[in-house]
LOPA-37337 format. One record per residue: x, y, z of N, C-alpha, C in turn; residue in three letters. Coordinates in steps of 0.2 Angstrom, whole numbers, padded with zeros to 4 digits, always signed. Example, Ala and Ser with C-alpha at 12.3 -4.5 7.8 and 13.67 -1.06 7.14 Angstrom:
2
+0066-0028+0039+0062-0022+0039+0066-0016+0039ALA;+0064-0011+0035+0068-0005+0036+0064+0000+0039SER;
***
This chain:
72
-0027+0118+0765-0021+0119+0761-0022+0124+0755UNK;-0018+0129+0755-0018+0134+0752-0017+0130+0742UNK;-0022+0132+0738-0021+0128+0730-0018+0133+0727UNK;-0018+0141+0730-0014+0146+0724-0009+0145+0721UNK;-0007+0146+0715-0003+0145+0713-0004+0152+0705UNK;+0003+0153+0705+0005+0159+0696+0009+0155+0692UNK;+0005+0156+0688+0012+0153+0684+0013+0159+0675UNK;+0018+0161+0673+0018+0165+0669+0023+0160+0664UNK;+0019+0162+0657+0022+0159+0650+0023+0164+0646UNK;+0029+0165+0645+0035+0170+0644+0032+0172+0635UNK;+0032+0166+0633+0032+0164+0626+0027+0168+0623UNK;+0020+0167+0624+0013+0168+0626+0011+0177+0630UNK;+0014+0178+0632+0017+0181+0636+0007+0182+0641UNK;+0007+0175+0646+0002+0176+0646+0003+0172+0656UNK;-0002+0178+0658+0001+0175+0668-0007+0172+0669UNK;-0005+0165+0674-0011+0163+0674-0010+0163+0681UNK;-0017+0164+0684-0016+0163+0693-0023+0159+0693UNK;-0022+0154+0698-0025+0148+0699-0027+0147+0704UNK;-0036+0147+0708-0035+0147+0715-0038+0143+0719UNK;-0040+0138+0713-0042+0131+0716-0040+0128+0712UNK;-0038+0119+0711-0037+0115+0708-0044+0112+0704UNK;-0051+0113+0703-0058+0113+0703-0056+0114+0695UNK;-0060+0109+0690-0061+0111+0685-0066+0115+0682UNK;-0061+0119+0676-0064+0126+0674-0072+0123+0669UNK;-0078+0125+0672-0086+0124+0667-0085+0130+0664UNK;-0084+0136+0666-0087+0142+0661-0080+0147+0661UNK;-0080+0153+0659-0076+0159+0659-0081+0165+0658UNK;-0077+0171+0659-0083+0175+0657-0076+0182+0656UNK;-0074+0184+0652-0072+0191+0649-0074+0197+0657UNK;-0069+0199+0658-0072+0204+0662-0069+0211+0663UNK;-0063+0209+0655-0060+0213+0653-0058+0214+0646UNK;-0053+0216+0643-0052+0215+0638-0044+0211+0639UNK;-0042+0208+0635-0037+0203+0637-0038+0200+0645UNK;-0042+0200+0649-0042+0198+0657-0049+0192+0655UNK;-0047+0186+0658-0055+0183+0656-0053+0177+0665UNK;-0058+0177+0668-0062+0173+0675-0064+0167+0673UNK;-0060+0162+0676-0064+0155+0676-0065+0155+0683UNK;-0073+0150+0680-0077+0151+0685-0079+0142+0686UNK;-0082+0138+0690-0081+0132+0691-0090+0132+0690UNK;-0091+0123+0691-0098+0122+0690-0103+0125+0693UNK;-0101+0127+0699-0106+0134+0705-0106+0142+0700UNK;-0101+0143+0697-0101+0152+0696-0094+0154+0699UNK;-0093+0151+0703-0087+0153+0707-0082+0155+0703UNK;-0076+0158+0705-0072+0161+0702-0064+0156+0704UNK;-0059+0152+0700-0056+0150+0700-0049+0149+0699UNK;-0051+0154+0695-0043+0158+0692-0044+0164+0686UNK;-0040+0167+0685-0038+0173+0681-0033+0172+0676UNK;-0035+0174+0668-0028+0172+0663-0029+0179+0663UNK;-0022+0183+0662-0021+0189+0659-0017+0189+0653UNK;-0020+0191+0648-0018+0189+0640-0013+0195+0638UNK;-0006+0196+0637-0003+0202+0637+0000+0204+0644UNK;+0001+0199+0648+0002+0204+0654+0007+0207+0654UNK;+0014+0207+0654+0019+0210+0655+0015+0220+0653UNK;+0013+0220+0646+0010+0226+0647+0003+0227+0650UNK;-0001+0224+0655-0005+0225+0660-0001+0227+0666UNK;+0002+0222+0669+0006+0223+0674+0011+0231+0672UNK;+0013+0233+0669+0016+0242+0666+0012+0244+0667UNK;+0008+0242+0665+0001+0249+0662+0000+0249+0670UNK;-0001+0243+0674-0004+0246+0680-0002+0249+0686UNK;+0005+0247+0686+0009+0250+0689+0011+0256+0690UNK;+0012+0258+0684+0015+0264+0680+0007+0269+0683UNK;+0001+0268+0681-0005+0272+0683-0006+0274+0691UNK;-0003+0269+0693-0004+0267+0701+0000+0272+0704UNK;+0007+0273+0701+0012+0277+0703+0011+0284+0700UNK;+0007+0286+0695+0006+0291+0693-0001+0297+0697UNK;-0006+0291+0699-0010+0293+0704-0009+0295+0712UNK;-0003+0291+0714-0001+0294+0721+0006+0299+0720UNK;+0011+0302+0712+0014+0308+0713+0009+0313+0712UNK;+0002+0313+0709-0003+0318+0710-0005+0319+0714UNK;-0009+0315+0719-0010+0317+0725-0004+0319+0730UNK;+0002+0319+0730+0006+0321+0735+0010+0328+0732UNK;+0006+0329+0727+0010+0338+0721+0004+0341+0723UNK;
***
């Protein structure tokens, strides 16, 4: 059974994606406002993006600005 789940707090403005029900033992930063939770193995469990609404811009907006260059 698939555990994924998004859930986004508007207030906070903060997206959390969650990809097992497994309790969180560590995290580890692997960005700036982006931080990996990782369970008792190392494993990778979910994702908090801190600021997203401006993540999600930024990346979309670079993403669209790298294929109008290649196709100019």
């Amino acid at each position: 059974m698939n555990k994924t789940k998004m859930v986004y707090f508007e207030k906070e403005d903060i997206l959390h994606l969650t990809i097992t029900d497994e309790a969180e033992a560590d995290s580890l930063e692997i960005s700036p406002n982006i931080t990996a939770e990782l369970n008792e193995f190392g494993e990778l469990i979910g994702i908090e993006i801190i600021q997203a609404s401006s993540f999600i811009r930024d990346t979309i907006l670079e993403s669209a600005q790298i294929k109008l260059l290649k196709q100019g």
